[in-house]
C-alpha positions in Angstrom: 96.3 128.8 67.1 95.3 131.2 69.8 94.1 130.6 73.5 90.4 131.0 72.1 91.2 128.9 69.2 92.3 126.0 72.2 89.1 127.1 74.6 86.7 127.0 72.4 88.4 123.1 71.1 88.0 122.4 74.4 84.3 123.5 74.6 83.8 121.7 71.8 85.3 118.1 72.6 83.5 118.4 76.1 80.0 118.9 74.1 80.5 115.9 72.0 81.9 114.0 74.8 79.0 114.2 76.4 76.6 114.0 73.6 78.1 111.0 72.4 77.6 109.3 76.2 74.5 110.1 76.2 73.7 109.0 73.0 76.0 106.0 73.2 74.1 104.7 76.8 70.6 105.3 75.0 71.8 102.8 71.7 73.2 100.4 74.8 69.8 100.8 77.0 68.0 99.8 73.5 69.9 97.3 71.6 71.6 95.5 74.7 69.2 96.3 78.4 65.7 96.4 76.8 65.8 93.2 75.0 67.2 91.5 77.7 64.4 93.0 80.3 61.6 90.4 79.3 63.7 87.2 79.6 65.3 88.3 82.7 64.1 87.0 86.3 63.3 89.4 89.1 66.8 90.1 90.3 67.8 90.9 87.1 65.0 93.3 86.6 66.1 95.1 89.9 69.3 95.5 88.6 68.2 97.3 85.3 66.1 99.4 87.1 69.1 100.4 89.2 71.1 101.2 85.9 68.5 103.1 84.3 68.3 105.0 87.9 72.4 106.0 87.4 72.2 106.7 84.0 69.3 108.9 84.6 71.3 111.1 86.5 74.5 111.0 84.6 72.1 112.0 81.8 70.7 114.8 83.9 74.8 116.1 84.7 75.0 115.7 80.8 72.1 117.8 80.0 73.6 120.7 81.8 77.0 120.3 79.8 75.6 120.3 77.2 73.0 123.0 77.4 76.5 125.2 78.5 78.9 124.2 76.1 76.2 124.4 73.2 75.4 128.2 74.0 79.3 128.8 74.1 79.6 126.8 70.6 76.6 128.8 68.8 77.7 131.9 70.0 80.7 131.2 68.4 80.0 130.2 65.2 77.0 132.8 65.0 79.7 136.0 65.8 81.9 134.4 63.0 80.7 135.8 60.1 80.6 132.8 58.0 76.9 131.9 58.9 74.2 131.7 56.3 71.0 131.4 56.4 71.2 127.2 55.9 73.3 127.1 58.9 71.0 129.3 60.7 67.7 126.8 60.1 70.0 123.8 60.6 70.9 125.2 64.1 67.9 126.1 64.7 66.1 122.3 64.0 69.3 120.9 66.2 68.3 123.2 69.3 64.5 122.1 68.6 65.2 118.2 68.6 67.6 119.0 71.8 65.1 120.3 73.5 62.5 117.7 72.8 65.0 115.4 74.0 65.7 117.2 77.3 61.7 117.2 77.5 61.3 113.8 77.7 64.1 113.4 80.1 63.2 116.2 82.7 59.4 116.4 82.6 57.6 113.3 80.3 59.3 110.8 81.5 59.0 111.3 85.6 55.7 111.3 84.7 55.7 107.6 83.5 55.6 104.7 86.0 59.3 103.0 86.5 57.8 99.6 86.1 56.7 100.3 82.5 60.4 100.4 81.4 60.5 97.2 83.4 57.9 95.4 82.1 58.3 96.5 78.4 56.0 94.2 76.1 56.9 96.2 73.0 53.7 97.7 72.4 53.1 101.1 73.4 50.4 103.8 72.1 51.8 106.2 69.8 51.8 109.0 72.9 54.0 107.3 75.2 56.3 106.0 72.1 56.7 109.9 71.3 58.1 110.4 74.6 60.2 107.3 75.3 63.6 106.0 74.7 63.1 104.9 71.2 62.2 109.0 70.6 65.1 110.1 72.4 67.3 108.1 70.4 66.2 108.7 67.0 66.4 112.3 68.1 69.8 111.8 69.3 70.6 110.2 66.4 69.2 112.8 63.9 71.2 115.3 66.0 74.6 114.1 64.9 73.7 113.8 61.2 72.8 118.1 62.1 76.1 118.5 63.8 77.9 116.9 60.6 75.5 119.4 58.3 76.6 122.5 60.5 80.2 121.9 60.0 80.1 121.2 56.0 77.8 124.4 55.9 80.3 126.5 58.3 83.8 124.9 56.8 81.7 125.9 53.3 81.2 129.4 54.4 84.7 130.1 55.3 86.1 128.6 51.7 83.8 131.7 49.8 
């Protein structure tokens, strides 16, 4: 195992590092803060609002890793030689659902009203659900299942 052999490892952890915290903090936000949102009193409601403030900027520091680390990581496997044409669509869905998750986060939801993640009722018109947390994290989601297809694909590709 060379130095690039150990870089590009380290590249690699770092990217799933940091998809998995911001994947991770979006399953805690919905299965552990959001629930607890509507029985909460008014303290309690500042103090989510703080969290999702801090993990809205960690997210933001995340987004940039991982926008890095996932150009360093394609142009790797792409130069390989072992890419074919699956791989190639399968990247190509991956980069789409990334960035429609690092849409929502930069531009759709600034545009949304802090309180409505405060008051959450649990209805929501289908527009605002395609931009909100509960998109983001099937996206997420969906994203690892394609990470697990691009390796089969590319560890497949080297065995021929």
């Amino acid at each position: 195992m060379g130095i690039t052999d150990i870089l590009v490892l380290a590249v690699r952890w770092i990217h799933g590092m940091s998809a998995v915290t911001w994947v991770g903090g979006s399953i805690f936000y919905w299965l552990i803060i959001r629930p607890t949102i509507g029985q909460s009193d008014k303290n309690a409601n500042l103090l989510f609002k703080i969290i999702g403030q801090k993990f809205r900027s960690i997210v933001n520091t995340l987004i940039g890793v991982i926008l890095i680390t996932g150009a360093v990581l394609a142009a790797d496997r792409l130069t390989a030689g072992a890419v074919s044409v699956a791989y190639a669509i399968v990247l190509c869905v991956k980069i789409f659902l990334a960035i429609y998750m690092f849409y929502i986060v930069w531009f759709l939801r600034r545009q949304t009203n802090e309180a409505d993640e405060v008051t959450y009722t649990g209805k929501r018109p289908l527009g605002t659900l395609l931009v909100s947390t509960d998109a983001m994290l099937v996206a997420g989601i969906v994203v690892f299942l394609l990470s697990d297809i691009l390796s089969a694909l590319f560890e497949r590709g080297l065995i021929k």
